[in-house]
GUTINU-822639 format. One record per residue: residue number from 1; chain; x, y, z of N, C-alpha, C in turn. Coordinates in steps of 0.2 Angstrom, whole numbers, m for minus. Layout:
N
+-----+-----+--------+---------+-------+---------+----------+-------+--------+---------+-------+
: seq : mol : n_east : n_north :  n_up : ca_east : ca_north : ca_up : c_east : c_north :  c_up :
+-----+-----+--------+---------+-------+---------+----------+-------+--------+---------+-------+
: NUM :   A :      X :       Y :     Z :       X :        Y :     Z :      X :       Y :     Z :
...
+-----+-----+--------+---------+-------+---------+----------+-------+--------+---------+-------+
This chain:
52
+-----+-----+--------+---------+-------+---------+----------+-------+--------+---------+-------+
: seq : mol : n_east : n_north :  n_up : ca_east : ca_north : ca_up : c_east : c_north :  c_up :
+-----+-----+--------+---------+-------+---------+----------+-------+--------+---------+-------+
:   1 :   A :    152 :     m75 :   m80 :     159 :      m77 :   m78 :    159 :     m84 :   m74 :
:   2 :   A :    157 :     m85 :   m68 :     154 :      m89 :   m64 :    153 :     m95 :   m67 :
:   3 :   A :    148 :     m94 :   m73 :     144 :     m100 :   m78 :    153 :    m103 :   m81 :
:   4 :   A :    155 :     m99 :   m84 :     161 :     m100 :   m87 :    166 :    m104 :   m84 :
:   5 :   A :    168 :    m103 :   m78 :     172 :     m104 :   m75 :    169 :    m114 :   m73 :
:   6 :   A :    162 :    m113 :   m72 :     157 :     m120 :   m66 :    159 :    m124 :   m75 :
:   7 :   A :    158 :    m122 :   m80 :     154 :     m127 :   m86 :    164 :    m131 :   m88 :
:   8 :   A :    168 :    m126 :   m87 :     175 :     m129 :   m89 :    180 :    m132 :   m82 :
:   9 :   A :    175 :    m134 :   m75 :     181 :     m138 :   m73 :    178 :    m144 :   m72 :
:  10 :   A :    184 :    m149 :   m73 :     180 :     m155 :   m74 :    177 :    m160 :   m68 :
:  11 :   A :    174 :    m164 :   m71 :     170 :     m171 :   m70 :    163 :    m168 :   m67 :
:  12 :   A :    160 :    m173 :   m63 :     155 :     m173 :   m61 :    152 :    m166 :   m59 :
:  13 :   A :    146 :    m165 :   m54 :     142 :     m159 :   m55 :    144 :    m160 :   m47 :
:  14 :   A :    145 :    m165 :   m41 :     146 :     m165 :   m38 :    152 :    m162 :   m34 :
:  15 :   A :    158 :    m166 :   m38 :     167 :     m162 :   m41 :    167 :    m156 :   m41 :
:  16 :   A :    163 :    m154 :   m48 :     164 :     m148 :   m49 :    161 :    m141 :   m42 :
:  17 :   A :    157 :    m144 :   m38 :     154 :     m142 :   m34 :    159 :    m138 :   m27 :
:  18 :   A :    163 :    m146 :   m27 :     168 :     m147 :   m22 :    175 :    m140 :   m25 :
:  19 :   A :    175 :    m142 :   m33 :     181 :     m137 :   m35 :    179 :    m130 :   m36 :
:  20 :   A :    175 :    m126 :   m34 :     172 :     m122 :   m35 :    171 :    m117 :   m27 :
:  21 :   A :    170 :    m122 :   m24 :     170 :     m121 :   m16 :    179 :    m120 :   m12 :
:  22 :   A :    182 :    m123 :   m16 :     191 :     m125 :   m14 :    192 :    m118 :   m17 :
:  23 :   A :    188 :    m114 :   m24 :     192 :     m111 :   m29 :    192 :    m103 :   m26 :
:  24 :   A :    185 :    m104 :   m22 :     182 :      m98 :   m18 :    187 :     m96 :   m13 :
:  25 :   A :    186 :    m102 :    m9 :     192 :     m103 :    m2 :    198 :    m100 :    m3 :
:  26 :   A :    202 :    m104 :    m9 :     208 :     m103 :    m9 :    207 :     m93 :   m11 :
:  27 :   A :    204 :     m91 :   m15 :     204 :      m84 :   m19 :    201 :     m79 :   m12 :
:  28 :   A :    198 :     m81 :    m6 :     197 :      m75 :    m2 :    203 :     m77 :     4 :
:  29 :   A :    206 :     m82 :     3 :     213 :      m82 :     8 :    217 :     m79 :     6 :
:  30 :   A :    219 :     m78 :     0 :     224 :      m75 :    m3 :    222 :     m67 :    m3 :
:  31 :   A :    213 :     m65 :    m3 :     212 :      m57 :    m1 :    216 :     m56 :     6 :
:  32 :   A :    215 :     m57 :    10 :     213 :      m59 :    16 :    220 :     m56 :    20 :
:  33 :   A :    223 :     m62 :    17 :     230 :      m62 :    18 :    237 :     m59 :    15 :
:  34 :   A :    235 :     m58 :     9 :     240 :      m53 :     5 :    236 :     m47 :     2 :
:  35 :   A :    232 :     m46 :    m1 :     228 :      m40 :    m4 :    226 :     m35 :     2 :
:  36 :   A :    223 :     m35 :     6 :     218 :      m33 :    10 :    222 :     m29 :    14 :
:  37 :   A :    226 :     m32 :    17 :     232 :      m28 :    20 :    236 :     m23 :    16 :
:  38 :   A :    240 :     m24 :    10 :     243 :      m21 :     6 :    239 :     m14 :     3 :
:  39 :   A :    234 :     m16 :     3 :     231 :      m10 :     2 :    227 :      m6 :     8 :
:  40 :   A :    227 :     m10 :    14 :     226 :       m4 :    18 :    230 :       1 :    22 :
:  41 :   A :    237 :       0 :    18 :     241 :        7 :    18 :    240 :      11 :    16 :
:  42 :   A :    236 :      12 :    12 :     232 :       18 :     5 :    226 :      22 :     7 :
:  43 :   A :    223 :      17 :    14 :     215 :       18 :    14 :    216 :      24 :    20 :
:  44 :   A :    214 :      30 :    18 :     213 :       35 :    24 :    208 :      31 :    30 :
:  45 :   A :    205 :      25 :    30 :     199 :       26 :    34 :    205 :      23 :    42 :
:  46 :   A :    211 :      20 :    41 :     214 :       19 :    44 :    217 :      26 :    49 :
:  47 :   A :    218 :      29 :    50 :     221 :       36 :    52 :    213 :      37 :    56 :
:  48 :   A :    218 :      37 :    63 :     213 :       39 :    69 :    217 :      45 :    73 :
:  49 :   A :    211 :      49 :    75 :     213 :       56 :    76 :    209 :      56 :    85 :
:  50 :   A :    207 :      52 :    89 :     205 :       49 :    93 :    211 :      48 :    98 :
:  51 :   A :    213 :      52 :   103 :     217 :       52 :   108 :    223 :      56 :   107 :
:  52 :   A :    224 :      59 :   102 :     230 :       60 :   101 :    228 :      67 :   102 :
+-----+-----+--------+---------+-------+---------+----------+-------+--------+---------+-------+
């Protein structure tokens, strides 16, 4: 998948290096910040039974 994505974006090897790096960044910001949270309403590992 990786290969796929590295052979079809363009220009140089350098470029593509750079847009692969931006593509990464931009894809774990968006975990990060909108996924990760959204789902940790769901996740039992949040509920603490500590103090209460």
């Amino acid at each position: 998948m990786y290969a796929f994505i590295f052979r079809h974006l363009p220009g140089p090897l350098w470029l593509r290096v750079i847009w692969s790096i931006l593509l990464f960044a931009a894809a774990l910001t968006a975990l990060v910040n909108w996924v990760f949270p959204w789902l940790s309403q769901f996740s039992p590992l949040t509920d603490s039974t500590i103090g209460s």
